[in-house]
N, C-alpha and C positions, 0 to 999 in steps of 0.2 A: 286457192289451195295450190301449195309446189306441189309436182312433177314426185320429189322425194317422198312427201307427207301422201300425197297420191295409193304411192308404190306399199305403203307402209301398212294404210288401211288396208288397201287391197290381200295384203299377208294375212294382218289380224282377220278379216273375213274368211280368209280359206282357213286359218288355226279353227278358229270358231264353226266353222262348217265340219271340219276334222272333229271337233270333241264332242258335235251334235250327231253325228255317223255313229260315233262310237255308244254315245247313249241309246242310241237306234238300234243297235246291234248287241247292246245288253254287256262290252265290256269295260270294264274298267280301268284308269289309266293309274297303271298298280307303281308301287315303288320301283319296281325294277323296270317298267316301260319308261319312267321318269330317268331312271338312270341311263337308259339308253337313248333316249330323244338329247338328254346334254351331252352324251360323248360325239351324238350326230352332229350336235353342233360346233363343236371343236374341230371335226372333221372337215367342214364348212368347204369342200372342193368337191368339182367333178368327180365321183368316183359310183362303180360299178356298186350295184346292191348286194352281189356276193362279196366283193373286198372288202364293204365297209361293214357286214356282217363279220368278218373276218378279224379287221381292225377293232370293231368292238366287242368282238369276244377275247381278243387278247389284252385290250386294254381292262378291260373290268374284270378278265379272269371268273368268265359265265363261258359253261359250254356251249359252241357253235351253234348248234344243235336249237337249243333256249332262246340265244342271241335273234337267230333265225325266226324260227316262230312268233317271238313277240314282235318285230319287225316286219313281218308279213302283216301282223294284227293292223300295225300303225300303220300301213302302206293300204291297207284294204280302207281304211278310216279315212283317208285323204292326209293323213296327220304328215305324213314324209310322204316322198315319190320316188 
C-alpha cells in the first residue's frame, strides 16, 4: 500500500469515527451542517476556527451565531478540528 493510499484510509477512518461520535451523541448531520462541512472544504487552509466561522457565515449568508454552533457540533464529533 503507498504512503498516499495510506494517508487516505487513515482520513476515511477518522470521517467515519466522526459520524459514528455523532450517532453516539444523538445528532444529526442536518442539511445545513452539510452545507457547512463543503464551504469547510473550499476553505481547505490553515485557518483559525473563529475566522473560518466567520468566512462561512458570510459565505452562505447564515448568522454567525448558527454558523458557530453547528461547528462546535462538528468539532465536538471529531468531524472537523
Amino acid at each position: 500500500m503507498l504512503v498516499s493510499e495510506r494517508n487516505e484510509l487513515k482520513m476515511l477512518r477518522g470521517r467515519l469515527a466522526g459520524l459514528e461520535n455523532m450517532v453516539k451523541l444523538g445528532l444529526r448531520l442536518t442539511e445545513k451542517k452539510r452545507m457547512i462541512l463543503r464551504e469547510i472544504v473550499k476553505i481547505s487552509g490553515r485557518t483559525t476556527f473563529t475566522s473560518a466561522v466567520d468566512r462561512v457565515s458570510r459565505e452562505l449568508s447564515i448568522p454567525y451565531s448558527t454558523v458557530k454552533w453547528n461547528m462546535m457540533q462538528l468539532r465536538s464529533c471529531g468531524l472537523i478540528i
